[in-house]
C-alpha positions, 0 to 999 in steps of 0.5 A, a space after each residue: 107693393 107686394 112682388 111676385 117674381 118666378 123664374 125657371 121654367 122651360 122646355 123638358 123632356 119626360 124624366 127630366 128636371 127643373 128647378 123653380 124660383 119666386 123672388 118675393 119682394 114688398 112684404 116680410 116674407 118670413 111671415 107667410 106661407 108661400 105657394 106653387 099652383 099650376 094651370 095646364 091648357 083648359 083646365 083649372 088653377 090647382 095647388 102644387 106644394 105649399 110650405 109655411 113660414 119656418 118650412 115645418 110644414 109642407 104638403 103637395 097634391 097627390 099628383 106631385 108626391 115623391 116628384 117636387 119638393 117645395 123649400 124657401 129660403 127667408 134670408 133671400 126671400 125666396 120658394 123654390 119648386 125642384 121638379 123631378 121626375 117630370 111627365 108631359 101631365 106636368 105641362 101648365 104655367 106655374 104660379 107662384 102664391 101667397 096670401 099677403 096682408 089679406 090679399 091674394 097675391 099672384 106672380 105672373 107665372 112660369 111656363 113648364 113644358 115636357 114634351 119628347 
């Protein structure tokens, strides 16, 4: 049974940081990309990084560029989301993503709050 499990999130203060965890669990995680989208109040779900296998590859929204950084560690089964940088545009419930065995698989999300 395919696990998504993300932790980290919390309350910041504008420039703040945050660093964000999925644990994975129920699939060889080494063989998949992994994903971070968010979903702020009233808006729609939208992708935040994405990282592939080997990490040789990793993209990010253009709202995001130069601010978060995506990484993984295969050995722990485990995407990181650092978040530096943080604005109050980056309040949303962050969801941890992968496309597993052909279907989708969601965590239960993290909130992420910034606010002075």
């Amino acid at each position: 049974q395919v696990q998504l499990v993300e932790s980290g999130g919390g309350l910041v203060q504008p420039g703040g940081s945050l660093r964000l965890s999925c644990a994975a669990e129920g699939f060889t995680f080494s063989h998949y990309t992994m994903s971070w989208y968010r979903q702020a109040p009233g808006k729609e779900r939208e992708l935040v990084a994405e990282i592939t296998s080997s990490s040789s590859i990793k993209n990010y929204a253009d709202s995001v560029k130069g601010r978060f950084t995506i990484s993984r560690d295969n050995a722990k089964s485990t995407v990181y989301l650092q978040m530096n940088s943080l604005k109050p545009d980056d309040t949303a419930v962050y969801y941890c993503y992968g496309l597993i065995r052909g279907s989708n698989s969601w965590g239960q999300g993290t909130q992420v709050t910034v606010s002075s």
